[in-house]
C-alpha positions in Angstrom: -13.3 12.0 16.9 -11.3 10.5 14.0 -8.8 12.8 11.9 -6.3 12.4 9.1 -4.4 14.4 6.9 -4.2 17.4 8.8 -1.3 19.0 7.0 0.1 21.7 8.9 -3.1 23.4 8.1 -4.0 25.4 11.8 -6.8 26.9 10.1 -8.5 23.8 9.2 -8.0 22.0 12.4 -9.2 25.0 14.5 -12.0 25.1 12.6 -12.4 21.2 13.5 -12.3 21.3 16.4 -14.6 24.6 17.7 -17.0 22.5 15.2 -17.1 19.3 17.3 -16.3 20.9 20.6 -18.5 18.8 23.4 -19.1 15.9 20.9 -16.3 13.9 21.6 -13.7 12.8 24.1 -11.0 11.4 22.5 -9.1 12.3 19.7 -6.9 10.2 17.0 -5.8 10.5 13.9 -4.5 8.8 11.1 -1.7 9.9 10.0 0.4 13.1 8.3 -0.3 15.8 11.0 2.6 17.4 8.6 3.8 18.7 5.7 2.4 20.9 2.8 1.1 23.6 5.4 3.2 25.9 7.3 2.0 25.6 10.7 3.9 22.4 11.4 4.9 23.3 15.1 1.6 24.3 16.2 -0.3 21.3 14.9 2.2 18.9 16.5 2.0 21.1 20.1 -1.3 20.7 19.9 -1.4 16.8 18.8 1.4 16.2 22.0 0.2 18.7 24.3 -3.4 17.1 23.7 -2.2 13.3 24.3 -4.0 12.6 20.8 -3.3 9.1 19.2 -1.7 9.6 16.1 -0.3 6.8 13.7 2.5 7.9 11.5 1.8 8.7 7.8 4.1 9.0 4.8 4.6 12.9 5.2 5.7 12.4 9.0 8.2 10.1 8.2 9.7 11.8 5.3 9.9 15.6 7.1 12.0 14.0 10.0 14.7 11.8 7.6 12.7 8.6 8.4 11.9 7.6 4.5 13.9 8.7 1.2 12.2 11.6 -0.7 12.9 10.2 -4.3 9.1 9.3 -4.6 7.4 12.1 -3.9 7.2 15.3 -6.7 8.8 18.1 -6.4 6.1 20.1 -4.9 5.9 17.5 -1.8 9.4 17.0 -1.5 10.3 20.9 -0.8 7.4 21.1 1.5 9.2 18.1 3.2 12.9 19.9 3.4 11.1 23.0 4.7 8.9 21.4 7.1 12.1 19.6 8.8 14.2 22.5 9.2 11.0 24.4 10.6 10.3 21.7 13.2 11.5 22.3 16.7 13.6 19.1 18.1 10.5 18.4 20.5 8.7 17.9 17.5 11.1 16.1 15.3 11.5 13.9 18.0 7.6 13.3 18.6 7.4 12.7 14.8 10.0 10.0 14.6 8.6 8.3 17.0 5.2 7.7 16.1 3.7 4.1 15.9 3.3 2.6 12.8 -0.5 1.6 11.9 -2.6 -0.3 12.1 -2.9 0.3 15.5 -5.7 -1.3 18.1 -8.0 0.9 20.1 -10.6 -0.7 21.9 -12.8 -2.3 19.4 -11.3 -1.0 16.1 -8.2 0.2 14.1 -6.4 2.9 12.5 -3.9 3.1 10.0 -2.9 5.1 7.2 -2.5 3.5 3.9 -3.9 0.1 4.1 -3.2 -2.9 6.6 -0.8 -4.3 4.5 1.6 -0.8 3.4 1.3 2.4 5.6 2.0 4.0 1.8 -0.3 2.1 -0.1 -3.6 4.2 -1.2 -6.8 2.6 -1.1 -9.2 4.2 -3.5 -10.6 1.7 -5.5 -13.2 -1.4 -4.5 -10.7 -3.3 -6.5 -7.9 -2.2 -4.0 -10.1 -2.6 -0.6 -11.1 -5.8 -1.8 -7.9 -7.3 -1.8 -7.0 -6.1 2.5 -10.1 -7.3 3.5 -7.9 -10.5 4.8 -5.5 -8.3 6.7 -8.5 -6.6 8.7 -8.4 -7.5 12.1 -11.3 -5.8 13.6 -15.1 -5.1 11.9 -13.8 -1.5 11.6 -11.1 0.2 10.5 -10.2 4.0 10.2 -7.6 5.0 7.4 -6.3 8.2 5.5 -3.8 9.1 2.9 -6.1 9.9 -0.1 -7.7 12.6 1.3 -10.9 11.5 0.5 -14.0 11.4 2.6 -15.6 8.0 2.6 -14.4 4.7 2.3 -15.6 0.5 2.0 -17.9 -1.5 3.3 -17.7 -5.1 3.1 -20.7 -7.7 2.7 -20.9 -11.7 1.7 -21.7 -10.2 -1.7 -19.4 -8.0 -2.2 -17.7 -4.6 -1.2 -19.2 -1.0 -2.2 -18.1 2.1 -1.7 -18.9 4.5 0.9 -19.6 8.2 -0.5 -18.8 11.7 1.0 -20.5 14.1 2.6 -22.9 16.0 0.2 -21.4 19.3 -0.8 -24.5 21.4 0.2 -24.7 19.1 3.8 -22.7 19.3 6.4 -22.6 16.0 8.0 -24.3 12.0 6.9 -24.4 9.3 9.4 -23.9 5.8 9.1 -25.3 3.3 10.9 -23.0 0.1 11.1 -24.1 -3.2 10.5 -23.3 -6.6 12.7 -22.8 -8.8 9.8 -20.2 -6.2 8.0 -16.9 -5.4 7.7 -15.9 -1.4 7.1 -13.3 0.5 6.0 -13.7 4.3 6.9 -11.8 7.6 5.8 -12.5 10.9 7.6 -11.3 12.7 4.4 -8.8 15.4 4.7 -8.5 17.9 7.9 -6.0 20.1 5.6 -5.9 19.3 2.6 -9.2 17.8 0.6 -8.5 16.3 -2.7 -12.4 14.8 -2.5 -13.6 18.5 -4.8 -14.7 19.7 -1.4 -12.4 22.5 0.0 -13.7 22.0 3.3 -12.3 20.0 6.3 -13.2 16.6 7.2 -13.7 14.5 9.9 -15.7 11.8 11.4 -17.5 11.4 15.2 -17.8 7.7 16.0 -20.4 6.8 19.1 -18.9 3.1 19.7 -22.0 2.4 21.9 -24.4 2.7 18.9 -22.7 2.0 16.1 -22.9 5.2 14.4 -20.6 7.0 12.7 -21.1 10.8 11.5 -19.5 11.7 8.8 -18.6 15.8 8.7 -17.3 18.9 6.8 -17.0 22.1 8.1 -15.4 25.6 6.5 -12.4 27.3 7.6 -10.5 30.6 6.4 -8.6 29.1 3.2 -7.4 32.0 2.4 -5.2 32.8 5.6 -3.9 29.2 5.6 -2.9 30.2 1.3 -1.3 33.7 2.7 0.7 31.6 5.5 2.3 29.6 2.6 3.1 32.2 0.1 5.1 34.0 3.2 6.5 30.9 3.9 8.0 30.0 0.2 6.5 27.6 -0.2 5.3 26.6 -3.8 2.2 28.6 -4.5 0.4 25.2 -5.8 -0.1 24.1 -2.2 -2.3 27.6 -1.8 -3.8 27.1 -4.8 -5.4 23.2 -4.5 -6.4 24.7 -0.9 -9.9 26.3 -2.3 -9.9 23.6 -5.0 -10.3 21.0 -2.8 -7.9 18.5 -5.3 
C-alpha cells in the first residue's frame, strides 16, 4: 500500500487502513506524515512502531528545524511551530532522520516532489515531462500536491492520469511494458483534489496493477481536534472541502 500526505490527520489514516486491512503487506509512504493536523505523535507511533518506509516531505523537515519556514504562508508555518513543540523527542528524532527520496524499493521508487527537488510539485504534463530523464525505474510513486492521479509516459507523449471518480470508490490501472509512470496516491489527510475523502493506492507488483482508492472518514472530529488545538480554523475548514 502506497500513502502520502498523511497530515497528522488519525482520522483519515484509521479510516485507511481498516479500509485496506488484508489487502496489503507493506506499507510506505511518500512523504509529510506531519503538520496541519493535530495528531502528530500518534501518526508518527504508528509510522515507527509499524516499520513503514516513509521518505521525508517538506512538512517533516520544516516541523523538526530541518528547512527555513520563510516559504511557506502563515497558515502552514504556525501549524509547523505547533507541530514541533507537540512532538515527543522520539519523534522529532524519527523525523529528522528520514531519507530523502527518491528512494529504491524493489522494482520502483518513491519520492515526494519530483526526482530532481523533494519540494518541487508536479502538477502539470508540462512539469512531468521535463523529470522523465531523472526516472530511474518504469514506476515511480510521488506526493506533495495532494492530488490523486499522476503521469504516464509513452513514445508519443505524456498524459495525465485522472482521480478516482467522486461517486466510485476505487479505479484500477493496469500498467503497460512499454511505459513509463508517474503515480500519486492523493492525499491521506488532507485532499486538495475537490474530494474530501482519503486517498491511497494498493499496487500488486506481480500483475502490474495498481488500484487507485478513496475512502470516508469522520472529518468532523479531525476539524474539532484542530479548533481545540489552536490551530487556525482554515486547516478544519479545507478538511470537508477537499482544497
Amino acid at each position: 500500500m502506497i500513502l502520502s500526505d498523511i497530515h497528522s490527520n488519525w482520522e483519515a489514516l484509521q479510516a485507511v487502513l481498516r479500509h485496506s486491512r488484508g489487502a496489503h503487506d507493506t506499507v510506505l509512504c511518500c512523504g509529510d506524515l506531519v503538520g496541519y493536523g493535530a495528531d502528530p505523535n500518534r501518526v508518527v507511533d504508528w509510522a515507527r512502531q509499524n516499520q513503514v518506509l516513509v521518505v521525508r516531505g517538506n512538512h517533516d523537515k520544516s516541523c523538526v528545524g530541518l528547512d527555513d519556514l520563510e516559504w511557506f504562508n502563515p497558515v502552514a508555518r504556525s501549524a509547523a511551530l505547533w507541530t514541533e513543540r507537540t512532538l515527543t523527542p522520539e519523534n522529532l528524532s524519527y523525523l529528522r532522520n528520514l531519507p530523502k527520496g527518491p528512494v529504491s524499493v524493489e522494482s520502483f521508487q518513491i519520492l515526494h516532489g519530483s526526482p530532481l527537488d523533494e519540494d518541487e510539485y508536479l502538477v502539470s504534463t508540462l512539469a512531468a515531462s521535463q523529470v522523465t530523464a531523472y526516472l530511474e525505474t518504469s514506476l515511480s510513486f510521488f506526493g506533495h500536491t495532494h492530488v490523486q492521479g499522476g503521469f504516464v509516459f509513452r513514445q508519443n507523449g505524456v498524459r495525465r492520469i485522472e482521480q478516482t471518480a467522486a461517486d466510485l470508490e476505487s479505479q484500477v490501472l493496469e500498467l503497460e511494458e512499454d511505459a513509463l509512470y508517474l503515480i500519486n496516491p492523493g492525499s491521506v489527510g488532507q485532499p486538495r483534489d475537490a474530494d474530501p475523502r482519503a486517498a491511497y493506492v494498493l499496487y500488486q507488483p506481480q500483475q502490474r496493477r495498481l488500484e487507485f482508492r478513496r475512502v470516508s472518514y469522520p472529518i468532523e472530529k479531525a476539524q474539532a481536534k484542530i479548533l481545540k488545538a489552536g490551530l487556525p480554523e482554515l486547516l478544519a475548514a479545507r478538511l470537508a472541502a477537499g482544497t
